[in-house]
matplotlib code that plots the C-alpha trace (Angstrom):
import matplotlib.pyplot as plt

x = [0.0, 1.6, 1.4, 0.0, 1.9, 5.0, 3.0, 1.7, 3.9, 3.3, -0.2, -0.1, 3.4, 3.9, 4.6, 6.2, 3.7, 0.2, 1.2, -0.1, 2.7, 3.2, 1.1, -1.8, -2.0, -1.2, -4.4, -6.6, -5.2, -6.2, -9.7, -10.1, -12.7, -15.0, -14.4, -15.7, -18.4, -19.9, -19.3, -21.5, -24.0, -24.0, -24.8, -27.4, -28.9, -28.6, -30.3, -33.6, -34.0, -35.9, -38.0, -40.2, -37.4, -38.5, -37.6, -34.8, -33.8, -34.3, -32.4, -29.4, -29.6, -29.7, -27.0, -24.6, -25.7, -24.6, -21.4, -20.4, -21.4, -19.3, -16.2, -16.5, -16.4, -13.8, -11.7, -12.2, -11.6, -8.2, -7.3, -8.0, -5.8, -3.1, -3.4, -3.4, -0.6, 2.8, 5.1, 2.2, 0.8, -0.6]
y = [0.0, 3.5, 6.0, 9.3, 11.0, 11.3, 12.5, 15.4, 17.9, 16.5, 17.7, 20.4, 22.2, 24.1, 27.8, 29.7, 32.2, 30.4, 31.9, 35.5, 38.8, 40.4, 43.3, 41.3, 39.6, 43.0, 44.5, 41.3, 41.9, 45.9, 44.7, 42.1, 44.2, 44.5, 41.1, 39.8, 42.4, 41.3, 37.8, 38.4, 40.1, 37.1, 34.7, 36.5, 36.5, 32.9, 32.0, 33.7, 32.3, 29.4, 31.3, 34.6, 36.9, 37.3, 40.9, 39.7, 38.7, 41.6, 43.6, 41.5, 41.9, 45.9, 45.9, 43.6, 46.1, 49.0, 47.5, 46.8, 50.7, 52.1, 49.3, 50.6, 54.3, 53.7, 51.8, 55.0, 57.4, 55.8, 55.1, 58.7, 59.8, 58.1, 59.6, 62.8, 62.5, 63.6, 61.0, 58.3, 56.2, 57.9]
z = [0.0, -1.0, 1.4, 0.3, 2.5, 0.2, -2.6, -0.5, -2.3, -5.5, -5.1, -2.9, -2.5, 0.6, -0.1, 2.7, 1.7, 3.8, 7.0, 7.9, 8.2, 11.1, 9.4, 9.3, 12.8, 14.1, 12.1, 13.7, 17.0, 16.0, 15.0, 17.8, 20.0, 16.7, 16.1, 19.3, 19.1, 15.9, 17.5, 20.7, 17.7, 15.9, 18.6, 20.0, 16.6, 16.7, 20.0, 18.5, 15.0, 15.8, 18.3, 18.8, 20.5, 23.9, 25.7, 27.4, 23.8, 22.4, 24.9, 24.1, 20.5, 20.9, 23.6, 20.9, 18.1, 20.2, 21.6, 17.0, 16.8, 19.7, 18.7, 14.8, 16.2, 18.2, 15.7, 13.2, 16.0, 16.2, 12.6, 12.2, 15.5, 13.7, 10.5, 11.3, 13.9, 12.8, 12.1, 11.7, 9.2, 6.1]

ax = plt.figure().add_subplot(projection="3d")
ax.plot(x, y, z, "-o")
ax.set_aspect("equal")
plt.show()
């Protein structure tokens, strides 16, 4: 029996390329409090689809909506902070 494993590269060659820059993990770790924001949105969106929302429900669902709105502002707030500081990114 052949072992698959040594045609691995054959079909799919590793490219030192797959693994994320330090650019990019730094702007996920920037984006992480949106991230988990829209996460918290997401699941309390969840919970209600197979059900009528219930207040309690509800109140969730606005308070994850306001936390993505106040995480997006302040995520522009500081992307504009550092454009317009001296020395910064442009």
């Amino acid at each position: 029996m052949k072992s698959i494993a040594a045609l691995q590269d054959v079909v799919t060659p590793w490219s030192d390329g797959l693994e994320p820059s330090d650019a990019e993990l730094d702007a996920i770790e920037w984006e992480m409090p949106l991230i988990l924001a829209e996460v918290d949105l997401l699941d309390a969106e969840i919970a209600v689809l197979d059900r009528t929302p219930a207040e309690l429900d509800e109140r969730r669902i606005r308070r994850a909506r306001r936390k993505v709105l106040a995480a997006r502002r302040t995520l522009l707030n500081q992307a504009a902070v550092a454009a317009n500081a001296p020395g910064g990114a442009a």
